[in-house]
C-alpha positions as CSV (number, residue, x, y, z in Angstrom):
1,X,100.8,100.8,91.8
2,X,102.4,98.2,93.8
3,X,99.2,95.8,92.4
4,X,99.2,97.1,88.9
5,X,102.8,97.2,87.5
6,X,103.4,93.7,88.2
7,X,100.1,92.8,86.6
8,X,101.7,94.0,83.4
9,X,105.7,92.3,83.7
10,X,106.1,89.6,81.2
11,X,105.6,86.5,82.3
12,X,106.7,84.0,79.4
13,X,109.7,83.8,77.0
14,X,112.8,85.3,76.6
15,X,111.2,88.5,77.3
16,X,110.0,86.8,81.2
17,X,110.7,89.6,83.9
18,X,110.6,93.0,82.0
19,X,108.1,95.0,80.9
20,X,106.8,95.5,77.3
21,X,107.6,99.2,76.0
22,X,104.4,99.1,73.6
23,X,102.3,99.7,76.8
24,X,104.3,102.6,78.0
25,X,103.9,106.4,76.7
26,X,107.7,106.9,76.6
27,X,108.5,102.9,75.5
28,X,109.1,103.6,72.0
29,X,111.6,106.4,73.0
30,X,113.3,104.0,75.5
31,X,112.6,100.9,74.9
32,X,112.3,97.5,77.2
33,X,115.1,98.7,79.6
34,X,114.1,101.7,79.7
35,X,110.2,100.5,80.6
36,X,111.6,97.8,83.1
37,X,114.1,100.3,84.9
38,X,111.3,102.6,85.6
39,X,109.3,99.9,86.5
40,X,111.7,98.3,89.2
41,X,112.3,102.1,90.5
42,X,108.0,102.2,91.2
43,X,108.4,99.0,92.9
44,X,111.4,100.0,95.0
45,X,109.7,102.9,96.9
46,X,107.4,100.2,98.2
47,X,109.8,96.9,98.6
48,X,112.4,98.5,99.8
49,X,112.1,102.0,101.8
50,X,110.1,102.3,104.9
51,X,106.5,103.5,105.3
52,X,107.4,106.7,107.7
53,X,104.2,108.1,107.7
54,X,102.8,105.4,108.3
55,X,100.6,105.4,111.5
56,X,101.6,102.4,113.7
57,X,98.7,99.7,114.9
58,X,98.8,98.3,117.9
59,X,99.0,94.1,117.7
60,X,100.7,94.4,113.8
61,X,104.0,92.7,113.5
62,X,107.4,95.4,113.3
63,X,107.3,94.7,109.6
64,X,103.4,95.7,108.2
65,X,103.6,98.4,111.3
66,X,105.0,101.8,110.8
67,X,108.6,102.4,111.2
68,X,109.8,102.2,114.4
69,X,111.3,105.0,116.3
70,X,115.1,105.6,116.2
71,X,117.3,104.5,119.0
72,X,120.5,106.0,118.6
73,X,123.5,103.5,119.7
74,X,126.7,104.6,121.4
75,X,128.7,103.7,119.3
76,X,126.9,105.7,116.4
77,X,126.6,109.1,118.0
78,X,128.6,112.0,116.2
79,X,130.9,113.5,119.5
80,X,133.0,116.4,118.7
């Protein structure tokens, strides 16, 4: 997905950075922000949340390896 839905953004004119609703099932109902919203929300669970289940590999940098285990801080433990 993460290949695919930027393969299809607009690229040129005033239209440049949204996606065209004729290539959508629901487009027509929605329309370009509709199409573009949904896009950006595909995108997002790649760009922006962490790969959890993703196995770690020894050597990969922090960022293209799994997430890293959670180290609570002092300052950010909940004390009755």
């Amino acid at each position: 997905m993460r290949q695919a839905v930027p393969e299809h953004q607009v690229k040129e004119g005033k239209e440049k950075g949204s996606w065209d609703p004729l290539r959508d099932r629901f487009g027509n109902h929605g329309g370009r922000l509709y199409t573009t919203c949904l896009s950006c929300l595909v995108l997002e669970a790649y760009y922006r949340h962490l790969p959890i289940y993703k196995p770690a590999v020894p050597g990969l940098p922090e960022s293209e390896n799994g997430s890293p285990p959670f180290k609570a801080k002092e300052n950010q433990r909940n004390t009755p």
